[in-house]
Backbone and ligand atoms as CSV (ligand in chain L), in Angstrom:
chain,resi,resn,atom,element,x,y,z
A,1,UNK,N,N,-4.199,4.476,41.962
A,1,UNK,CA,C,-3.902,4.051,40.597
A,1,UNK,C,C,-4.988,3.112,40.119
A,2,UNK,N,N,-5.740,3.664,39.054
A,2,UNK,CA,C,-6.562,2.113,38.310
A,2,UNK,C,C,-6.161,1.606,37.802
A,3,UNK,N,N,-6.723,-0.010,38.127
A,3,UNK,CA,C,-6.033,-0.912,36.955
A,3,UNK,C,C,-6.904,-1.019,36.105
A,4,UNK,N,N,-7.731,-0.245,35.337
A,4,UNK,CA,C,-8.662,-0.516,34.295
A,4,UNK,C,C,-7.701,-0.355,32.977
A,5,UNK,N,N,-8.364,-1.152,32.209
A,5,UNK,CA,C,-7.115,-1.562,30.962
A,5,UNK,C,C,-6.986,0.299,29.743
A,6,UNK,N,N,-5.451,0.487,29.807
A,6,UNK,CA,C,-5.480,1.554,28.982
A,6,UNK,C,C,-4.906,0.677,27.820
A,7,UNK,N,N,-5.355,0.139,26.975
A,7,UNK,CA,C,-4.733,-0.247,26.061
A,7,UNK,C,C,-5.007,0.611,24.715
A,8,UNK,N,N,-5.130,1.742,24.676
A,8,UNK,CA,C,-5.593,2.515,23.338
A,8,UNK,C,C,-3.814,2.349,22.499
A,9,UNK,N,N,-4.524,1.617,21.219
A,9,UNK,CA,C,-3.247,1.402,20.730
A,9,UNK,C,C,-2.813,2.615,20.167
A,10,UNK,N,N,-1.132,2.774,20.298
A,10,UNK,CA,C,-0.685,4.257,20.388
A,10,UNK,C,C,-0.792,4.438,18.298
A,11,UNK,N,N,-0.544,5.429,18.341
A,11,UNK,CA,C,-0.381,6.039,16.975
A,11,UNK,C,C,1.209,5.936,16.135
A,12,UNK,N,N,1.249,4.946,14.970
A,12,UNK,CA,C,2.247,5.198,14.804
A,12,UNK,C,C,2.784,5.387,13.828
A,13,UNK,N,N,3.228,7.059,13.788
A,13,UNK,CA,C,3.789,8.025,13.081
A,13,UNK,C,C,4.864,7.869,12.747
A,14,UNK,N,N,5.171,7.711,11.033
A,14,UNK,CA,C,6.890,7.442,10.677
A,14,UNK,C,C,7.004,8.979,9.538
A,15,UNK,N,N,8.216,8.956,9.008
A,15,UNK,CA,C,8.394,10.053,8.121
A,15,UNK,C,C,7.473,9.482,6.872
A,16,UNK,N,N,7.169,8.349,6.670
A,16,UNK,CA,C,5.879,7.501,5.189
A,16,UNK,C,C,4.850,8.387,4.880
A,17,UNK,N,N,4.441,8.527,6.751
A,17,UNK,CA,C,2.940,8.854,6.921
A,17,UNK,C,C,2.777,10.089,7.704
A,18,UNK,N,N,3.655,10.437,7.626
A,18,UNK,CA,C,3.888,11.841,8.550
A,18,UNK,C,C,1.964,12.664,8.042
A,19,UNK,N,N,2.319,12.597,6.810
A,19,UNK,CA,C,1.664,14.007,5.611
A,19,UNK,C,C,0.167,13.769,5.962
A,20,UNK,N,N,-0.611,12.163,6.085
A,20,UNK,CA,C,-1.167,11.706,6.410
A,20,UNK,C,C,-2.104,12.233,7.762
A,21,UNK,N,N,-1.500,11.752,8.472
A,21,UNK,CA,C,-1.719,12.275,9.723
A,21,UNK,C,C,-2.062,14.226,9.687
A,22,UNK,N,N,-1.288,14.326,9.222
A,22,UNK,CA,C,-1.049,16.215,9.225
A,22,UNK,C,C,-2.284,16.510,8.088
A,23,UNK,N,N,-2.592,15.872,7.131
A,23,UNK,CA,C,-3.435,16.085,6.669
A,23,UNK,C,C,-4.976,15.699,7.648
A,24,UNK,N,N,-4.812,14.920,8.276
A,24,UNK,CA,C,-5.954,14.235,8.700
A,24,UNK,C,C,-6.470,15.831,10.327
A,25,UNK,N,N,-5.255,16.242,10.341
A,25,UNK,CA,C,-5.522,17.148,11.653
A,25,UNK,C,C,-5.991,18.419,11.070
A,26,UNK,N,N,-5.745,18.719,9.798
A,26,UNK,CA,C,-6.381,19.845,9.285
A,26,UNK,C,C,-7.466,19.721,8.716
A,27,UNK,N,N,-8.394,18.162,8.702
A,27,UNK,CA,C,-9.490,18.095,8.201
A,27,UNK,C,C,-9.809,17.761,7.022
A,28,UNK,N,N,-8.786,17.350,6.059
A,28,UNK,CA,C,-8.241,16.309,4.983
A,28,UNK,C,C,-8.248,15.119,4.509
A,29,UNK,N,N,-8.714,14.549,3.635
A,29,UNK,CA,C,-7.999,12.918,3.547
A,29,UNK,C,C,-7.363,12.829,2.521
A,30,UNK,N,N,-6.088,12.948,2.718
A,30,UNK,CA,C,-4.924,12.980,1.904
A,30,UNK,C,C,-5.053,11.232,1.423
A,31,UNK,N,N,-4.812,11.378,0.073
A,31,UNK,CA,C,-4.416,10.004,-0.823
A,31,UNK,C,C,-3.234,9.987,-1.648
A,32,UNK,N,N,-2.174,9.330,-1.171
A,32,UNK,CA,C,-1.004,9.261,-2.054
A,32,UNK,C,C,-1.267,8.732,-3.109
A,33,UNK,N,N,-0.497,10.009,-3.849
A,33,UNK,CA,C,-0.371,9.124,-5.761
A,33,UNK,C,C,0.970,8.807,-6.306
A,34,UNK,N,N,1.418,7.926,-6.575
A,34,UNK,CA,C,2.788,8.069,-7.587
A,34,UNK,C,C,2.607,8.912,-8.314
A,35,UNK,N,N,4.058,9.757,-8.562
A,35,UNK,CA,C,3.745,10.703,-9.754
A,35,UNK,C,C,4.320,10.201,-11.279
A,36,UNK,N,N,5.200,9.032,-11.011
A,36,UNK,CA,C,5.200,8.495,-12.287
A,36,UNK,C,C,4.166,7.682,-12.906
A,37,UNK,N,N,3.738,7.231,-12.723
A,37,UNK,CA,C,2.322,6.008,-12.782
A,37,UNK,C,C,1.268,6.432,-12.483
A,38,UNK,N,N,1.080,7.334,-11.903
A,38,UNK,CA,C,-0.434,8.229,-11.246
A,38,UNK,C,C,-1.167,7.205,-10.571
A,39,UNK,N,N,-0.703,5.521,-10.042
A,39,UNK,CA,C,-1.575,4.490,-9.088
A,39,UNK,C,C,-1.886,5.490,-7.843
A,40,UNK,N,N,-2.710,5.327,-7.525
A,40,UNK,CA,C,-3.279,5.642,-5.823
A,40,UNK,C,C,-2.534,4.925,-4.852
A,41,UNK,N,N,-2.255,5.003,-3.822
A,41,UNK,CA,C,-2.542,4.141,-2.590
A,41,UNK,C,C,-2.765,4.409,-1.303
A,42,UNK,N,N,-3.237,3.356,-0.309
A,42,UNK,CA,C,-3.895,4.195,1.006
A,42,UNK,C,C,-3.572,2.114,1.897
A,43,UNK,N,N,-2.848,2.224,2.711
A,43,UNK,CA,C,-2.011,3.369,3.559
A,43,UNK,C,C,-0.959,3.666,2.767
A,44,UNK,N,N,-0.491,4.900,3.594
A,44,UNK,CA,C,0.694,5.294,2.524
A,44,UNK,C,C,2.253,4.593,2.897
A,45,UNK,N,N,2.970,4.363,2.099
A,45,UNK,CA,C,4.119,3.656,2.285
A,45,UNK,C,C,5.233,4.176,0.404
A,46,UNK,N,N,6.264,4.531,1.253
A,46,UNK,CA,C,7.431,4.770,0.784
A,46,UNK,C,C,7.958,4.663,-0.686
A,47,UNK,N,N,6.903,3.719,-1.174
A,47,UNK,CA,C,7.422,3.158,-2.511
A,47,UNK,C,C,6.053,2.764,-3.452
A,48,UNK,N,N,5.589,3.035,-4.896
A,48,UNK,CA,C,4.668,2.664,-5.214
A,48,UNK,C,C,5.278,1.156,-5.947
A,49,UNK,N,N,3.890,-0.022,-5.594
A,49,UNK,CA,C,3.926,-0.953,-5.675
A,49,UNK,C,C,4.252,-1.552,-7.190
A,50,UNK,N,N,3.054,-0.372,-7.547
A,50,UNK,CA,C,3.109,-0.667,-9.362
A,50,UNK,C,C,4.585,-0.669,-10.585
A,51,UNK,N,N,5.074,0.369,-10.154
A,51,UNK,CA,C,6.095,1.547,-10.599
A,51,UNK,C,C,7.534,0.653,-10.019
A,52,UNK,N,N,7.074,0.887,-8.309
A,52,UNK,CA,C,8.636,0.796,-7.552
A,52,UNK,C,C,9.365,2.542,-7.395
A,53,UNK,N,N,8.392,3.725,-8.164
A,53,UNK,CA,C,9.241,4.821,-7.975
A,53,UNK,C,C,8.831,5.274,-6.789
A,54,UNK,N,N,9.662,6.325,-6.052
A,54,UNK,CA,C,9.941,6.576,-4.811
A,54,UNK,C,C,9.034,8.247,-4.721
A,55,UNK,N,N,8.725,8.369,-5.903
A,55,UNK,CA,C,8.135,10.001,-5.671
A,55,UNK,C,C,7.081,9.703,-5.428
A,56,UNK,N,N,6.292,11.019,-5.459
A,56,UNK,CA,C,4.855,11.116,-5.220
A,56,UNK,C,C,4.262,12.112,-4.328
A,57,UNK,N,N,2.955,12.508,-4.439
A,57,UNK,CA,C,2.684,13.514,-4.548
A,57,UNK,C,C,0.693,12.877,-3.338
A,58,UNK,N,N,0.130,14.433,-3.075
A,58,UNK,CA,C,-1.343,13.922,-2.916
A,58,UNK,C,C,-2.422,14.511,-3.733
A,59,UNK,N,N,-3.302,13.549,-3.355
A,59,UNK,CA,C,-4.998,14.022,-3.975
A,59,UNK,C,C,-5.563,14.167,-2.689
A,60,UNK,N,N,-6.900,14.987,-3.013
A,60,UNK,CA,C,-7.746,15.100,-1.824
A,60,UNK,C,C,-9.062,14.392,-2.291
A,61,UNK,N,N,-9.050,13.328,-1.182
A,61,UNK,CA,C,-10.166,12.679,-1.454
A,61,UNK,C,C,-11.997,13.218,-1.659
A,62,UNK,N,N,-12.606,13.199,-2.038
A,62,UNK,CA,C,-14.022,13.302,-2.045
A,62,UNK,C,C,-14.945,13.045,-0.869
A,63,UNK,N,N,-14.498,11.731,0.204
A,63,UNK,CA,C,-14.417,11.344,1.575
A,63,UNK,C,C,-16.364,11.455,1.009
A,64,UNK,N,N,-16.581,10.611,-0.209
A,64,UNK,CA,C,-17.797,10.043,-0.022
A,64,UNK,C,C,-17.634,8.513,-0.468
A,65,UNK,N,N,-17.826,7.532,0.940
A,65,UNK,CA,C,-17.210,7.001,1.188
A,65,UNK,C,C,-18.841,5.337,0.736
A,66,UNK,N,N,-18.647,4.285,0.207
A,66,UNK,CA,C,-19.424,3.248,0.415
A,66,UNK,C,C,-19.102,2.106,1.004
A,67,UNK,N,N,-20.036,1.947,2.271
A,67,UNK,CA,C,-19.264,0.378,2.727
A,67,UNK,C,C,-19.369,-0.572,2.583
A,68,UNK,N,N,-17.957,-1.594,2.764
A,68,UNK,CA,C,-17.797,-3.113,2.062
A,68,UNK,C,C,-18.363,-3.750,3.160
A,69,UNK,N,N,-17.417,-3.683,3.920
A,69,UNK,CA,C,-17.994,-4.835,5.256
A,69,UNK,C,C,-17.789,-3.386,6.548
A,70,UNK,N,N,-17.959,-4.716,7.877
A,70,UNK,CA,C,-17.612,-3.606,8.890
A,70,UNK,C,C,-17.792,-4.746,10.132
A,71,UNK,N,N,-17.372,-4.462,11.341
A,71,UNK,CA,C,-17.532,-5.120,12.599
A,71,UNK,C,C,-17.822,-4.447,13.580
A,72,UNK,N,N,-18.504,-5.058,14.970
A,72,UNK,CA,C,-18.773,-4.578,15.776
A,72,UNK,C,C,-17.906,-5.181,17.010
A,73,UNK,N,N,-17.071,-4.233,17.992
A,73,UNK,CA,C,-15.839,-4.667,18.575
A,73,UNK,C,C,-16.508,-4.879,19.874
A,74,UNK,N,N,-16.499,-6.204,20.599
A,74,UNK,CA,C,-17.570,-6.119,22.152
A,74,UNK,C,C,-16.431,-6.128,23.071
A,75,UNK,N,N,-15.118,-6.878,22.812
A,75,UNK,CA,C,-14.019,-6.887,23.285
A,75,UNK,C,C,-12.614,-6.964,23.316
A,76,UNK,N,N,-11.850,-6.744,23.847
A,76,UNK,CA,C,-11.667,-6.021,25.123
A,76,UNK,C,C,-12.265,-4.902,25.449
A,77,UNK,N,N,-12.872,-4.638,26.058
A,77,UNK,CA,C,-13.599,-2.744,26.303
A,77,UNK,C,C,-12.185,-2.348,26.699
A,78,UNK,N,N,-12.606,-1.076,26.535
A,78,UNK,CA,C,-11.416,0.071,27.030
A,78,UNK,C,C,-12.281,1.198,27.320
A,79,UNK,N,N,-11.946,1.825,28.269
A,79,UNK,CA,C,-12.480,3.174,29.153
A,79,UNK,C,C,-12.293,4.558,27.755
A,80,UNK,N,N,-11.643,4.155,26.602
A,80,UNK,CA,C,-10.796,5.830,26.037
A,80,UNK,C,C,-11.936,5.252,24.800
A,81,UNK,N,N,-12.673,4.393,24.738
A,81,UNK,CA,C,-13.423,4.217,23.499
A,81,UNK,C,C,-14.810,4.219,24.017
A,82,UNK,N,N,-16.069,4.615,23.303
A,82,UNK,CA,C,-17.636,3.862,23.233
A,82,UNK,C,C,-18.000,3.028,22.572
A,83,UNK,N,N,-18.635,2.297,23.487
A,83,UNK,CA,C,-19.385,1.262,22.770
A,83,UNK,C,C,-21.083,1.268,22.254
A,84,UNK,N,N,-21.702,0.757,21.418
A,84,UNK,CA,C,-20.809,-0.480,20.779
A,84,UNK,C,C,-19.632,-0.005,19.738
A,85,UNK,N,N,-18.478,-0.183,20.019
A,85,UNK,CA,C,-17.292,-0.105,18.902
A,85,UNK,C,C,-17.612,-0.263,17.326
A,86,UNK,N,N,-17.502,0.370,16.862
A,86,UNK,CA,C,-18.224,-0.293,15.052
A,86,UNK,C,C,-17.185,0.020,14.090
A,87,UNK,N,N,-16.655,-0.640,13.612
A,87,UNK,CA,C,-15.475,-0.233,12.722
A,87,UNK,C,C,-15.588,-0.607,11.124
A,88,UNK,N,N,-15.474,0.207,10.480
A,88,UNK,CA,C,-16.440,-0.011,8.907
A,88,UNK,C,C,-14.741,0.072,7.789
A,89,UNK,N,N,-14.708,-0.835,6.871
A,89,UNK,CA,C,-13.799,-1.006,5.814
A,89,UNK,C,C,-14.853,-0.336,5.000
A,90,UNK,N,N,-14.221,0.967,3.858
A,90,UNK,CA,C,-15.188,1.406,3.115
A,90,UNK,C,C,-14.301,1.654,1.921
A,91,UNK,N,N,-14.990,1.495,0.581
A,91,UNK,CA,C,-14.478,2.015,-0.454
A,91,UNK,C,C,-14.978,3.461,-1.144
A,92,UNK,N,N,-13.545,4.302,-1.277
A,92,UNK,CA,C,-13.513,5.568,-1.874
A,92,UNK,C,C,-14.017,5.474,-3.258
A,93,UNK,N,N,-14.470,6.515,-3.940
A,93,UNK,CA,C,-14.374,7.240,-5.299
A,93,UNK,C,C,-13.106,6.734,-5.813
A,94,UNK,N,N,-12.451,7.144,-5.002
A,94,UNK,CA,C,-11.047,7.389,-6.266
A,94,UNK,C,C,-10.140,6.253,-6.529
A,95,UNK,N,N,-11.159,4.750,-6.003
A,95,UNK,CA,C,-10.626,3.644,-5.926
A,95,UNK,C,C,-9.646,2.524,-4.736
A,96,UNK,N,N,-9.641,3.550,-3.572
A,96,UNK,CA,C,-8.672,3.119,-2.135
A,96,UNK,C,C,-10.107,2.457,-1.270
A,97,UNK,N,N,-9.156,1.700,-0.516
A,97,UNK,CA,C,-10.488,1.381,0.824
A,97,UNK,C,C,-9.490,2.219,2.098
A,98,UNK,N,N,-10.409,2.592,2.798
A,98,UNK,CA,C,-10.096,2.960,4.300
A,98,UNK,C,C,-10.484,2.055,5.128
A,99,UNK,N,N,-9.959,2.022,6.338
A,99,UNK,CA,C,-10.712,1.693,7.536
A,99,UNK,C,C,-11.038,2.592,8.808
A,100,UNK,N,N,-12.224,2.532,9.046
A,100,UNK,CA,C,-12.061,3.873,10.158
A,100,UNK,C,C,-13.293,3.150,11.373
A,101,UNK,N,N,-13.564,4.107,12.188
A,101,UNK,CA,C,-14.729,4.237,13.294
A,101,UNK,C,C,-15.919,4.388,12.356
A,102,UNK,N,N,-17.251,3.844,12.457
A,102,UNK,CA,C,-18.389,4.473,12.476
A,102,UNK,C,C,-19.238,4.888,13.660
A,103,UNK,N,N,-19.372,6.169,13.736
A,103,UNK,CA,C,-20.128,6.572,14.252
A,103,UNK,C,C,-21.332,7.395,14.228
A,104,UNK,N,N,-22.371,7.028,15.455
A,104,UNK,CA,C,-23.726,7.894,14.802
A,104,UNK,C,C,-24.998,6.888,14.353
A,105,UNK,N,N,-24.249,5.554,13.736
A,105,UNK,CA,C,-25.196,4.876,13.260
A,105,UNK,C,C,-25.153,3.047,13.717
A,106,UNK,N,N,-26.017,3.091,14.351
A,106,UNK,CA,C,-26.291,1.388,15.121
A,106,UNK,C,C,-25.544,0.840,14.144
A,107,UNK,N,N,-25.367,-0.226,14.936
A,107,UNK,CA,C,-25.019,-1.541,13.973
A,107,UNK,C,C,-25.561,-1.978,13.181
A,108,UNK,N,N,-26.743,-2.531,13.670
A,108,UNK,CA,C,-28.426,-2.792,12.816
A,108,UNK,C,C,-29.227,-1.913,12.134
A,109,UNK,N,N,-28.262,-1.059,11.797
A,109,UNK,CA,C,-28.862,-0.275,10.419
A,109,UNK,C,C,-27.689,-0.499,9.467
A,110,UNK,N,N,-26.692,-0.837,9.435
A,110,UNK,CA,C,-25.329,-1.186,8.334
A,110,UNK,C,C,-25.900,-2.050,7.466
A,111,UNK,N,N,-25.591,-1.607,6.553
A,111,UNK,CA,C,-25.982,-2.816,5.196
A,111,UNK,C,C,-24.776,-1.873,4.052
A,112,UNK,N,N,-24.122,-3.265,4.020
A,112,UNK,CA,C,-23.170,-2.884,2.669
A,112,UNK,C,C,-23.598,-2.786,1.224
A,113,UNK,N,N,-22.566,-1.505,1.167
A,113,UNK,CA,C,-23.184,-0.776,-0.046
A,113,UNK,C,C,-23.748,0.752,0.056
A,114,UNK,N,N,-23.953,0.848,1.617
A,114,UNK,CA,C,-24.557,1.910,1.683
A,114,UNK,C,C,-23.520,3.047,1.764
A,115,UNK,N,N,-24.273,4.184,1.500
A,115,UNK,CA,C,-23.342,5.294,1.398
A,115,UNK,C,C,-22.933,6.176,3.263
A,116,UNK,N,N,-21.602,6.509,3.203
A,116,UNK,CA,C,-21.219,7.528,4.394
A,116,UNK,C,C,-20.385,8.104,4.291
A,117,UNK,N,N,-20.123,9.519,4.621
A,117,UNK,CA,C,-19.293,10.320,5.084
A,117,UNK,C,C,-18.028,10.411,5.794
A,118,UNK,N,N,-17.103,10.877,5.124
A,118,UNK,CA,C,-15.677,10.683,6.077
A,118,UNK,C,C,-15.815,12.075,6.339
A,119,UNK,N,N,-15.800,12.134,8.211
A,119,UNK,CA,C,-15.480,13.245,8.570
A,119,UNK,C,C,-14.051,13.150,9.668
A,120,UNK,N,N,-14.064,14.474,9.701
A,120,UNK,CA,C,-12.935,14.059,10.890
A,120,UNK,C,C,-13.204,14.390,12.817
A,121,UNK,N,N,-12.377,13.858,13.399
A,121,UNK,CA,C,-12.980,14.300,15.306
A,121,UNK,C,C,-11.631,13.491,15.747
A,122,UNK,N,N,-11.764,14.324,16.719
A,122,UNK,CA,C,-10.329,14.018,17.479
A,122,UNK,C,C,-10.671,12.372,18.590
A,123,UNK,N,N,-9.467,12.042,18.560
A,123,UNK,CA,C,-9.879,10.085,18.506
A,123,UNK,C,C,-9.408,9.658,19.984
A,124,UNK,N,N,-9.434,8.588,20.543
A,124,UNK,CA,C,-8.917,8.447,21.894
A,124,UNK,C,C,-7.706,8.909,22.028
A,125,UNK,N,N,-6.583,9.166,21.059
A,125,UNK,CA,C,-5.297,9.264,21.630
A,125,UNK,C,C,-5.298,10.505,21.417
A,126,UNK,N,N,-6.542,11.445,20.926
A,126,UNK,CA,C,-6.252,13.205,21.126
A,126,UNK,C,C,-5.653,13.357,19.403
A,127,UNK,N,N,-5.521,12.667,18.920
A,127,UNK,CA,C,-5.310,12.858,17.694
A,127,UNK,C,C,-6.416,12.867,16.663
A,128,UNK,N,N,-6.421,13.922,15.627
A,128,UNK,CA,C,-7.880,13.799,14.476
A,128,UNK,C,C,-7.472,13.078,13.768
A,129,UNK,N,N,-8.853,12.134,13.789
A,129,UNK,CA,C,-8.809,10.814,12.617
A,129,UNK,C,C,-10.018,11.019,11.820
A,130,UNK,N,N,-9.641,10.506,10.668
A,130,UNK,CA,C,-11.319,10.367,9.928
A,130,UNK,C,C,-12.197,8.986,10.579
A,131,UNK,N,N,-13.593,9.364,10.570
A,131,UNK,CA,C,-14.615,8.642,11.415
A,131,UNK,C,C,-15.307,8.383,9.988
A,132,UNK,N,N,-16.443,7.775,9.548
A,132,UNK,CA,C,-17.588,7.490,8.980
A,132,UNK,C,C,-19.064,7.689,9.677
A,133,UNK,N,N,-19.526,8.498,8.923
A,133,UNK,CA,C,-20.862,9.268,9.842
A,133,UNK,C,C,-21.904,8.998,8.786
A,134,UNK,N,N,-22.822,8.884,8.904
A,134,UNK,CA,C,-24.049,8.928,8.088
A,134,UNK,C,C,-23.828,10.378,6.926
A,135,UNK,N,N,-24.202,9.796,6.066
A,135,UNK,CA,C,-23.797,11.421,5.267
A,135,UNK,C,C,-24.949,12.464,5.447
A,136,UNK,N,N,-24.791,13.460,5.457
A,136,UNK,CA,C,-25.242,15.148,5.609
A,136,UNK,C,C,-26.575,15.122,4.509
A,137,UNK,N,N,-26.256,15.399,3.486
A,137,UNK,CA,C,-27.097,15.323,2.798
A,137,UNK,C,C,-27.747,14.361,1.947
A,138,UNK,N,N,-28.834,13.423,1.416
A,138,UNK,CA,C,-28.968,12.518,0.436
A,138,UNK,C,C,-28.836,12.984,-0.695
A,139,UNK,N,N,-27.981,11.890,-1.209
A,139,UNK,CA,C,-27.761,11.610,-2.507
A,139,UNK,C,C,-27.656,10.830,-3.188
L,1,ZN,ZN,ZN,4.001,4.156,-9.762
């Protein structure tokens, strides 16, 4: 038995965010909208803030993504992740921020503001998440 630390924090899936997730495994980035108020929001949760109404519906994001800030994680290591860990807060088009993985691109090339790609890849817990990658083409 190793005792090397599994701490990959688990995934956690409610009926809120079910769509989320299911979107995210087919290669998606689903953005909840109220359908009375048409507000956005990301993460998704049960009730729009603006409104208070309970419906709602999705958009598909553009997943061209610019970043605000971002960090580089040195610790705790964990065996189910690579390092260096880089985790980027980015703002969407359509007005939401995400938070995800960057990967692909050093640390010491990040400068906020710059533009990246939400793609998706299956994540330590075997589940597809959207990542932030250098984007494909310039633009
Ligand atoms: Zn609303």
């Amino acid at each position: 038995m190793s005792h090397q630390s599994t701490a990959v924090p688990p995934l956690i899936i409610t009926e809120d965010n079910r769509f989320w997730f299911a979107a995210a495994e087919q290669g998606w980035l689903a953005i909840q909208r109220c359908t009375r108020c048409h507000t956005l929001r990301h993460p998704p949760a049960p009730c729009c803030a603006r409104c208070q109404s309970f419906e709602w519906d999705t958009i598909e994001s553009s997943r061209r993504a610019n970043l605000c800030s971002y960090t580089v994680i040195h610790h705790p290591r964990d065996t189910a992740f690579d390092y260096p860990l880089v985790v980027g807060l980015v703002d969407l088009p359509e007005g939401i921020r995400l938070v995800a993985d960057i990967v692909g691109i050093e640390p010491d090339e990040l400068v906020a503001g710059m533009e990246l790609d939400v793609t998706f890849a299956e994540h330590a817990h075997g589940a597809v998440l959207p990542r932030l990658t250098r984007p494909e083409v310039w633009r």
